[in-house]
Every structure is written in structure tokens, then in C-alpha cells.
C-alpha positions as CSV (number, residue, x, y, z in Angstrom):
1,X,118.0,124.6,76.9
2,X,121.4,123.7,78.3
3,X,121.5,122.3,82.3
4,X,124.3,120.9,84.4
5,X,123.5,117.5,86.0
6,X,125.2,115.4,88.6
7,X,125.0,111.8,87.9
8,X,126.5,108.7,89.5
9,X,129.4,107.2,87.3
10,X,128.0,103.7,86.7
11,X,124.2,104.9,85.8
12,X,126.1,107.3,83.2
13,X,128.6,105.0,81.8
14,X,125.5,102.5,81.8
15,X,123.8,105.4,80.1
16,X,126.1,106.0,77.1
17,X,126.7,102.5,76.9
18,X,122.9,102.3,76.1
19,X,122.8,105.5,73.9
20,X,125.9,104.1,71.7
21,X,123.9,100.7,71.5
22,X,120.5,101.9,70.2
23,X,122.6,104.3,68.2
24,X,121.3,107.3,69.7
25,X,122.5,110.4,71.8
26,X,123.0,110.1,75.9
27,X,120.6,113.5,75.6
28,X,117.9,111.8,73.1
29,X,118.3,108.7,76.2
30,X,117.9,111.3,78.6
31,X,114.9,113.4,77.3
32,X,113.0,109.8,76.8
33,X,113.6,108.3,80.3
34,X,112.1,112.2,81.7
35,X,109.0,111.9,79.3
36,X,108.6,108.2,80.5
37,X,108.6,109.4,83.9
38,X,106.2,112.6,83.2
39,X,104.0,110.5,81.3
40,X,102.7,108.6,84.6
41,X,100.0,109.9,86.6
42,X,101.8,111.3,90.2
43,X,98.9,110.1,92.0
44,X,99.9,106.4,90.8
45,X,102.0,104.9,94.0
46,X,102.7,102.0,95.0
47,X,100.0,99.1,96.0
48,X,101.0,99.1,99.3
49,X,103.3,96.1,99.5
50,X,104.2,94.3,102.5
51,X,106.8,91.9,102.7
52,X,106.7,89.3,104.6
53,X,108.2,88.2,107.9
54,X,110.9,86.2,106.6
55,X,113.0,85.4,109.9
56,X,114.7,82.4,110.8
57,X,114.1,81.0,114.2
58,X,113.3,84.4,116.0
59,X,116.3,85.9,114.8
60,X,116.4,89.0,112.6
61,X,117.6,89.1,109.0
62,X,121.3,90.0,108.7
63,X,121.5,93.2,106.2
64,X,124.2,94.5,104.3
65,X,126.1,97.9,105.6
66,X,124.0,100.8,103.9
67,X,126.9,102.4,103.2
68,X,127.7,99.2,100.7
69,X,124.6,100.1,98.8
70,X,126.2,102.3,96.6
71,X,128.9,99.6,95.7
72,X,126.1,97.2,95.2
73,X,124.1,99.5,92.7
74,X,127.3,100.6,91.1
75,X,128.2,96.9,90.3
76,X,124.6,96.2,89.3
77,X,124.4,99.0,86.5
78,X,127.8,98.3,84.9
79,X,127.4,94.5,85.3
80,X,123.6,95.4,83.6
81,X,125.2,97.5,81.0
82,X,127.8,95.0,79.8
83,X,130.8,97.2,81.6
84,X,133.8,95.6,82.7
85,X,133.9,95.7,86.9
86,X,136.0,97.9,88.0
């Protein structure tokens, strides 16, 4: 069955980089990530972790822009995958 998918461009570079290195197809990579994922039970969550309050003298933890997450994860997959940055 053929199907159109829309996928962030450092998990798919990341993805054929992976495919070309196990000396496999990005669809073969693809198909075996979804069974992975099918394979667990969708009643099996999370144990319920809680982290910890991890502040410093009363004052709150300084986070990162959300909109920088995507940059973050981008750098992550192709830094993961052996890709030069960008």
C-alpha cells in the first residue's frame, strides 16, 4: 500500500542515514519502527514519574523558549545520526 507522510527533515535524514547504514531500505526502517510500536501493549504507560523539585534558593528553573525545541531536537537527531550541523 502506498501513503504520503510528513516527516521532520532531521528524523528523516537521520532515518536514511540509518537505513543506508544497516544496508536496508528507509521503508523496511519504517515498517520495523511501526511493528515495534504495535507490538507494545496500549495499556502499558508510564510509571507515573515525578521529578523532583530541583530549585535553587526559591527561585524557579530557567527553561529554554519552547519554540527552540524544535532546533534542539533537530540538532539532537542529526548530531545522533552522524549528520553534519547545519
Amino acid at each position: 500500500m502506498k501513503t504520503t507522510i510528513e516527516l521532520n527533515e532531521a528524523l528523516f535524514l537521520a532515518a536514511k542515514h540509518r537505513a543506508r547504514a544497516r544496508r536496508t531500505t528507509l521503508k523496511a526502517l519504517i515498517e520495523e519502527g511501526l511493528r515495534t510500536v504495535l507490538e507494545q501493549p496500549e495499556h502499558a504507560k508510564s510509571s507515573g514519574f515525578v521529578l523532583q523539585d530541583a530549585r535553587v534558593h526559591g527561585q524557579a528553573m530557567l527553561m529554554p523558549d519552547p519554540r527552540d525545541w524544535q532546533t534542539l531536537e533537530d540538532e539532537h537527531l542529526r548530531a545522533a545520526s552522524g549528520l553534519p550541523r547545519t
